[in-house]
N, C-alpha and C positions, 0 to 999 in steps of 0.2 A: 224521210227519215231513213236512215243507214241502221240496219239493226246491228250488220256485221263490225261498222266500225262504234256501234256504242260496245257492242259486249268485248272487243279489243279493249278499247279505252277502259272497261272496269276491271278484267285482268290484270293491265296492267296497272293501275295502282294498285289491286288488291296483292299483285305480285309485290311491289318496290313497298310498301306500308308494312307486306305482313313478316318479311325481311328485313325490314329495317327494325320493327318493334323488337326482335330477338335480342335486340343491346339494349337499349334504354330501360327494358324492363328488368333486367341484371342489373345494370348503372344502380337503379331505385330502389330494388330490391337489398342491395347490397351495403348505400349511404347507410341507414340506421345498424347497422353492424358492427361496421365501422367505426362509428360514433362510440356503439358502448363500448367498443375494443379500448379506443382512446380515452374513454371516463373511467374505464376498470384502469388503467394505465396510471390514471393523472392521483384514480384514489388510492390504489394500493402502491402504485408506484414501481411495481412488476417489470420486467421486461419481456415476457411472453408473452404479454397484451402490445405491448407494440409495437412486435415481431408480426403478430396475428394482423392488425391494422396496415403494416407496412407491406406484408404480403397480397390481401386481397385490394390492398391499392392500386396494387401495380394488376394486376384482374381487371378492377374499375376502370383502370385506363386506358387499356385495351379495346373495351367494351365501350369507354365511351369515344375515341377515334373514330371505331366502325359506326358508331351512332352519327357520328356527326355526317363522316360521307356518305352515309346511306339516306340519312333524311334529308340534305339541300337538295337533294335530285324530285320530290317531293313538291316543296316550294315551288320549283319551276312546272314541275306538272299542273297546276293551278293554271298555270296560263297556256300551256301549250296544249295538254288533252282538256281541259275543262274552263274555256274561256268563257262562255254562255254561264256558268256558273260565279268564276269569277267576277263577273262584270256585277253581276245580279246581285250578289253577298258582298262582293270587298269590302264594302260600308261598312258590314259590322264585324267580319271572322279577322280582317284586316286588323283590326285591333289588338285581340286576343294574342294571333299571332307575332304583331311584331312586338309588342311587352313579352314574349318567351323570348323571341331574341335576343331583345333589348336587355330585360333586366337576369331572368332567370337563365340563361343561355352561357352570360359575359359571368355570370354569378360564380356559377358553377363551374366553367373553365379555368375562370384567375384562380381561385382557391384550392381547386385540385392541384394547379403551376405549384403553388404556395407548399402544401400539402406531401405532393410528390419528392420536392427539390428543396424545401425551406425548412426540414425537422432541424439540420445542427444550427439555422442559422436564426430558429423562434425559438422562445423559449416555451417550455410544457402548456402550457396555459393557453399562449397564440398557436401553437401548431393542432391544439383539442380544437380552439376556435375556427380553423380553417377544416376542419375536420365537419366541422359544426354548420358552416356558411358549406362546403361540399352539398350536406344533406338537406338543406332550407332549398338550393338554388337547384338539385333535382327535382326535388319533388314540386315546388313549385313551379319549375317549367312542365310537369306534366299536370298541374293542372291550367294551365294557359290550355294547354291542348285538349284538354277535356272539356274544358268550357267552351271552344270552337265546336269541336263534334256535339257539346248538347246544343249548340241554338240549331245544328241540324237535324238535334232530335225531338226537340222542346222549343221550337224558335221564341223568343222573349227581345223584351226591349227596342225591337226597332216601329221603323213607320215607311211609308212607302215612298217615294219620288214619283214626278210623273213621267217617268219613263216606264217605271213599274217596279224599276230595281229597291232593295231594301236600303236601309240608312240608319244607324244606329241613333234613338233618344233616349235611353237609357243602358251608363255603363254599369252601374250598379244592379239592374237589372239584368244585362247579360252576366256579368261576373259572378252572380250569386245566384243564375239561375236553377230553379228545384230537381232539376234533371243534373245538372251537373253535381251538385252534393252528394248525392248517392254514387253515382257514375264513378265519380272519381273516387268515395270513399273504397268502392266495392274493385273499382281497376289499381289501386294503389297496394289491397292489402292481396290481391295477384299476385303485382312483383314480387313485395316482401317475401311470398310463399317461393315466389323463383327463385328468390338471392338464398332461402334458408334450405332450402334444397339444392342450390349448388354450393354452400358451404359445407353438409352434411356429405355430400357426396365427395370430395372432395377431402373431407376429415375419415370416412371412410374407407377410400380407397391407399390413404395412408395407412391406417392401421390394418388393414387389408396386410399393404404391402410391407408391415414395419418398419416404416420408417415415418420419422418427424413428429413420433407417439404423442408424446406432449403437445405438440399442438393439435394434431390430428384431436386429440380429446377434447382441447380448447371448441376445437371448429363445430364438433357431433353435439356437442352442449350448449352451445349457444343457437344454431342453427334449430336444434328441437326446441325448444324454448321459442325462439321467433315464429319457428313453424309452427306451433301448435298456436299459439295467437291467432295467429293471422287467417291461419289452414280455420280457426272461428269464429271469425270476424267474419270472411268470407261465405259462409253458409248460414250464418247468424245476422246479426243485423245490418250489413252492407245488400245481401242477396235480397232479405227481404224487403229492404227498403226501393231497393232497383223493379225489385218486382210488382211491389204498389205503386211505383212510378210507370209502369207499364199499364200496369188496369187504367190507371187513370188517365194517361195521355196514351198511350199506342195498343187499343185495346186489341184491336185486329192483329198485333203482330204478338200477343199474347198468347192469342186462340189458337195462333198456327204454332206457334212454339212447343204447344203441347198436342196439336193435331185437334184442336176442341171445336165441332164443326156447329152444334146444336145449342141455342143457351138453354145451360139448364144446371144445377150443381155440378160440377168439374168434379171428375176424378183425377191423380195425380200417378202420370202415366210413367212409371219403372223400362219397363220395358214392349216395343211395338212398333210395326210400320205404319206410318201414314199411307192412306188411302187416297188422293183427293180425288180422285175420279168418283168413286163411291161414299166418299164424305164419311171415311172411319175409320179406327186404327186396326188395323189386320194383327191376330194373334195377342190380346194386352196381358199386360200383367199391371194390374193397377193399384192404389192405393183410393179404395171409394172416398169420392166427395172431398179427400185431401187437400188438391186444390182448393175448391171452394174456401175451407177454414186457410189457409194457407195467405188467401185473397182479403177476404173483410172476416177472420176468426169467424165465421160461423157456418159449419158443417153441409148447411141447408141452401144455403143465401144461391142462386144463380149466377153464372161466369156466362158472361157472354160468348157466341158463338162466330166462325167466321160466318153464318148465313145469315146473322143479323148487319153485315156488312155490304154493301156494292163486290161482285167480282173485282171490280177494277180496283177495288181498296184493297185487296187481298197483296199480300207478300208477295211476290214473283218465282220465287224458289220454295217453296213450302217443304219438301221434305229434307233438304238442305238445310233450310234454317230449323227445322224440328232436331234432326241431328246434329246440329252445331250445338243447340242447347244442350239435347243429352249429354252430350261427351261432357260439356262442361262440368254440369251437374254432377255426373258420374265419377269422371275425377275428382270436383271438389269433395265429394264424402271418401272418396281412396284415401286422400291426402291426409284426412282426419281422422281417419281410421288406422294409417302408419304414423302419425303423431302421436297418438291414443300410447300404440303399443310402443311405440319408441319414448313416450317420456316415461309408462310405469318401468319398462327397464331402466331406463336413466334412474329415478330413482332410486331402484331398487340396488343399483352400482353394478347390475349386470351388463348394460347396452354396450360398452367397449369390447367384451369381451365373448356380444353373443355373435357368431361371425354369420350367421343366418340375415340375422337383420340387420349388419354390416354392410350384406350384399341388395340387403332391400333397398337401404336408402344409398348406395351406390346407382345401382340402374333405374333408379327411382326419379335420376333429376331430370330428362327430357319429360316428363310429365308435365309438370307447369306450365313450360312453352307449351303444350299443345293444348293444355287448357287454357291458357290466356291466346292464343288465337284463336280456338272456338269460342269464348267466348267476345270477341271482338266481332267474328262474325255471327254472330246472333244477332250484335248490337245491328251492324251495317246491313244484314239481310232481312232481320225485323223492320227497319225503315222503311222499305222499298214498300209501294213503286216511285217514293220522294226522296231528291235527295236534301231537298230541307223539306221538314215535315210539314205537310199539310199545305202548300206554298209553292214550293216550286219541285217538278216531275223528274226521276234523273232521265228522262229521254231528253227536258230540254237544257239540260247543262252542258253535256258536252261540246267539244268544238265541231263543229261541221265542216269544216275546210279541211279538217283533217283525218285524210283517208283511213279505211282497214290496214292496206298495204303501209302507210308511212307508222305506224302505231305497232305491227308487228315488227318492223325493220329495232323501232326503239326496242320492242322487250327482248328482242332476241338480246339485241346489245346488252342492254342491262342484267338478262341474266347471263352472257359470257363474262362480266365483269364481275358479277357478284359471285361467280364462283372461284373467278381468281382472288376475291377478296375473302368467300371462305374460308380457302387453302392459308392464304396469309394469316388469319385470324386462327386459326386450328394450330397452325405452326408455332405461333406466338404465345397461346395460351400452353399447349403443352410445353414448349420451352420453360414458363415459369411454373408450371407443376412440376417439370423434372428436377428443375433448380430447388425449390422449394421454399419452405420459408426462412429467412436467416436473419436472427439476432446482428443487433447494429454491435460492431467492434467493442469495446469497453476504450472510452475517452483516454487520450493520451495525458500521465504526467504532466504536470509542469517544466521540469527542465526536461522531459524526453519531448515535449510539444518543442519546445525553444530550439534543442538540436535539430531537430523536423525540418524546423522554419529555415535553419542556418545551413544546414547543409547543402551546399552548392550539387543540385543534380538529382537529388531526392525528389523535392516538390515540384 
């Protein structure tokens, strides 16, 4: 075994993944916005709902570009850093993935085509509807991809070959596995919290600047409204359900996520370093026995410990993955604490005009990203030491033909490229926040349309 070229090979995917996820969780976040933009549009019939719609379209698009070239690079990594893996799983993640292609991939591109370039030539009704098939063919390509990650986390549905490799006997079983329900409810209402934080920041930073007021108000109100959802979903019944999905099947990567070494009632650990040399958190600030209620409601009940585990069952990064948790955690009640006080101003018809918390949820939007990749690494460093749970080791997935050297040669590549494609992408977003949002023309006349047409030179 190559230690040096397996921790290359998880860099770099952890590199090209956790870069890539930066769009698609915008992309997703941003569909159901969109959507109500276009239904406030189609009900009241407004045009500053589809000023609003036509602006973060062109956002969407961007974001979904970079999504697309950043994830095929991905794909191929399956078989160039992780062929041993590949070979082992194709059977069944094989599936998952190429129905995202297939269905939800083509879904969500034609429609956006439609969307983008088809408002004068649909009428109200089909351009909602393309608006509509946008938001079904995100979100359902991210759960194709949730459903892959949980048979890695909850393997389900297959059966073995005798070679050793897996093989898929149940698609209904993969598709609906219990690990993915949560997973995905709880990675979904993420996004959303990204997309209503980069709306909010964005409707902010106008009224900041005064300019585009009207919509900028559009943006602060709708965006708190989703935020506040979602920012409850997210620590309310998605979190918990994620987290009785953990007791139950990945109890070890539970115990390290709070540093819980002893079984015995869990406290619910605020703040602390993990110990593992001495098996305890240095300095706590805890919430007694919270965990435990938190786990099966009841105060008393025991949380297993990592010592009830094998070492070698144990996380490989422990305090890593104990601190990828916090942050997440910790943000997530930020977020719901700036929702709290940004919707009783809304309310109250003060939030336009308190420029304090103007500036909050302005520099407020890189947050989300950094809690949807800590939490992502929670998930991926809870796993460990398997990269499919319980079943196969991630020492034996990677490729072995391929050296440390040839593995650093790719990430360096990858990341000189991805920073040219930053640049591009920074460039292009701020281009259309400078431009801003802009009302479509008012329809031409009858006979001024006619002169239009006839005018030799005009069209």
């Amino acid at each position: 075994m190559d230690d040096s070229a397996l921790l290359i090979h998880r860099l770099h995917f952890a590199f090209t993944v956790t870069y890539h996820y930066l769009f698609p969780q915008l992309t997703m976040g941003l569909a159901p916005l969109i959507v109500a933009f276009k239904t406030m549009a189609l009900w009241k019939g407004e045009e500053k709902y589809n000023a609003a719609a036509r602006f973060w379209a062109k956002i969407f698009g961007i974001n979904f570009v970079l999504g697309v070239v950043t994830g095929i690079p991905m794909e191929f990594q399956f078989g160039t850093n992780w062929s041993h893996f590949s070979k082992f799983a194709g059977g069944v993640i094989g599936q998952t993935l190429a129905m995202e292609g297939t269905f939800a991939f083509f879904l969500e591109s034609a429609f956006l085509g439609l969307f983008l370039y088809g408002e004068k030539r649909l009428s109200k009704f089909a351009h909602w509807l393309s608006a509509v098939a946008v938001f079904v063919g995100s979100w359902l390509s991210g759960y194709f991809i949730i459903a892959t990650n949980a048979f890695m986390q909850h393997p389900v549905g297959h059966t073995r070959n005798a070679d050793g490799s897996v093989t898929l006997e149940s698609f209904w079983a993969l598709l609906l596995n219990p690990w993915a329900i949560w997973q995905y409810a709880h990675n979904m209402a993420g996004a959303a919290v990204t997309g209503a934080f980069a709306m909010m920041a964005v409707g902010a930073f106008y009224l900041l600047s005064k300019k585009h007021e009207e919509q900028a108000r559009l943006y602060i109100k709708y965006g708190v409204v989703a935020g506040f959802f979602f920012a409850l979903l997210l620590i309310g019944p998605t979190g918990d359900g994620q987290g009785k999905n953990l007791a139950k099947y990945q109890p070890a990567a539970l115990a390290a996520m709070e540093a819980h070494f002893d079984t015995k009632p869990a406290d619910l650990v605020i703040i602390g370093q993990p110990n593992v040399e001495e098996k305890r958190i240095d300095n706590p600030i805890v919430i007694p026995k919270a965990l435990s209620f938190l786990i099966h409601r009841d105060w008393g009940k025991d949380v297993q410990g990592l010592s009830a585990f094998p070492q070698s069952e144990w996380p490989t990064s422990i305090p890593l993955l104990y601190y990828s948790y916090h942050i997440m955690v910790g943000l997530g009640t930020i977020f719901m604490a700036i929702m709290i006080v940004a919707g009783l101003l809304l309310w109250r018809d003060k939030l336009y005009s308190s420029r304090w918390m103007l500036w909050v949820l302005m520099l407020s939007f890189p947050f989300p990203y950094i809690a949807n990749t800590a939490g992502w690494m929670t998930a991926e460093l809870g796993r460990q030491p398997y990269l499919i749970y319980g079943i196969m080791r991630t020492v034996e997935g990677y490729s072995k033909t391929v050296s440390a050297g040839n593995g650093w040669f790719t990430l360096l590549g990858f990341m000189g490229m991805y920073t040219i494609l930053s640049i591009l992408f920074l460039f292009l977003v701020q281009r259309e926040l400078a431009h801003g949002p802009v009302a479509a023309k008012p329809a031409l006349g009858k006979a001024a349309a006619a002169g239009a047409i006839d005018t030799p030179g005009v069209n």
